[in-house]
Structure formats: structure tokens, C-alpha cells
C-alpha positions as CSV (number, residue, x, y, z in Angstrom):
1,X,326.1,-163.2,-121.4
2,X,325.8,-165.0,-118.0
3,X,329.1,-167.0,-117.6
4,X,328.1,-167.9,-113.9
5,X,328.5,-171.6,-113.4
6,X,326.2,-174.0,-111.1
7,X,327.0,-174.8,-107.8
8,X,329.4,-177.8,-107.6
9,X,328.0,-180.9,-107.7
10,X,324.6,-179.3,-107.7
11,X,322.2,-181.8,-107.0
12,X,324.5,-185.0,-106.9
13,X,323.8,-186.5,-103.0
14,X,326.0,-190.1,-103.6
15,X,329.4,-190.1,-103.8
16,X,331.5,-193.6,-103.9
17,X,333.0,-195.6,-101.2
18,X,336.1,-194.3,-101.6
19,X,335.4,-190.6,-101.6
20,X,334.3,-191.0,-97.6
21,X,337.5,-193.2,-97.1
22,X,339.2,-190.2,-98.2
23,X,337.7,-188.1,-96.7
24,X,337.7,-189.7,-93.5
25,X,341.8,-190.2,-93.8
26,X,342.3,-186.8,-94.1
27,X,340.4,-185.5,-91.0
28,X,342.4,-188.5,-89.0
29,X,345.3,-187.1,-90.1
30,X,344.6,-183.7,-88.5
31,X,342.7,-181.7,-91.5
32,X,339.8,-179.3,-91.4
33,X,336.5,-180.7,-92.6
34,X,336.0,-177.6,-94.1
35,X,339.3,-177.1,-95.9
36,X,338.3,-180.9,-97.5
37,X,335.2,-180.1,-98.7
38,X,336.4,-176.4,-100.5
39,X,338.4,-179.2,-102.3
40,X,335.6,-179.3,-105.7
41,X,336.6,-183.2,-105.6
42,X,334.9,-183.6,-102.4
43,X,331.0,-183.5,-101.8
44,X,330.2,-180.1,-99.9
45,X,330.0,-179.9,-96.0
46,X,326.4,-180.6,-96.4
47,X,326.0,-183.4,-98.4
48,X,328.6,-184.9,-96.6
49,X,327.2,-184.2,-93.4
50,X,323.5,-185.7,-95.1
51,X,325.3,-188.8,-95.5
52,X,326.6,-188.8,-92.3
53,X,323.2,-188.5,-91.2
54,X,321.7,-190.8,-93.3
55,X,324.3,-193.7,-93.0
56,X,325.5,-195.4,-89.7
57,X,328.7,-197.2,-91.3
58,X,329.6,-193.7,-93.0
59,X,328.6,-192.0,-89.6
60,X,331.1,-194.4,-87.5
61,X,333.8,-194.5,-89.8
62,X,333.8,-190.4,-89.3
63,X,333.7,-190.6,-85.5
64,X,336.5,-192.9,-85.7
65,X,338.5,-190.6,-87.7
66,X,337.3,-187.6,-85.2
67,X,338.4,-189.7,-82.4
68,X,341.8,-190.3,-84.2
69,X,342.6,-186.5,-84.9
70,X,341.7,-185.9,-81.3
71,X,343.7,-188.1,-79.7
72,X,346.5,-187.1,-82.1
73,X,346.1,-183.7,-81.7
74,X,346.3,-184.3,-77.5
75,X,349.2,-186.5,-77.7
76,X,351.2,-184.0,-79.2
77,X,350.2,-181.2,-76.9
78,X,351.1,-184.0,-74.1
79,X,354.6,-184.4,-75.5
């Protein structure tokens, strides 16, 4: 008996609104896209990075939070 399951959210490519908010709040705050997207709440790196792609609103709300978790992260190595 094969108990394997399917891949998480195997085939689903939209996610809501909110979902890139959140996601977008965590990497300002400093997390790892990465660890975010092991989260099986989250879409996986590469349908998030599709709708990235796909998306210019969704695209600069992400390089705003980038920029944010930079400029975090060098502030506190300025301090």
C-alpha cells in the first residue's frame, strides 16, 4: 500500500492577497525565503517566485521587503 502523499499544493499556482502580504512581512523582518516557504501554509519557492515573475505589484512589494531586511540587517551590523 503506497501511503506517499502528493507534493504540497501540487498544482495550485494562486494564492490570496494576504498570503504574499505575509509572506512579504516575514522576509522584512529578517527571515529566510526558504525557511517561509518549508512552512506547508506558504506556496513553495517556485510558485512564489512564478508569481513574482508574473506580477509587477507582487514583484515590488517583495523588493520592498528585500530592501527592508537589507537595510535592517546593515543597520544593525552599523551599530
Amino acid at each position: 500500500m503506497d501511503n506517499s502523499l502528493p507534493p504540497r499544493n501540487a498544482g495550485r499556482r494562486w494564492f490570496p492577497p494576504v498570503i504574499f502580504d505575509i509572506i512579504c512581512e516575514r522576509v522584512a523582518s529578517g527571515q529566510d525565503l526558504l525557511a517561509i516557504c518549508s512552512d506547508p501554509s506558504m506556496p513553495s519557492r517556485t510558485t512564489f517566485y512564478a508569481e513574482v515573475t508574473e506580477n509587477p505589484l507582487i514583484s515590488a512589494k517583495y523588493a520592498a521587503a528585500v530592501r527592508t531586511a537589507v537595510e535592517r540587517r546593515a543597520a544593525k551590523t552599523t551599530v
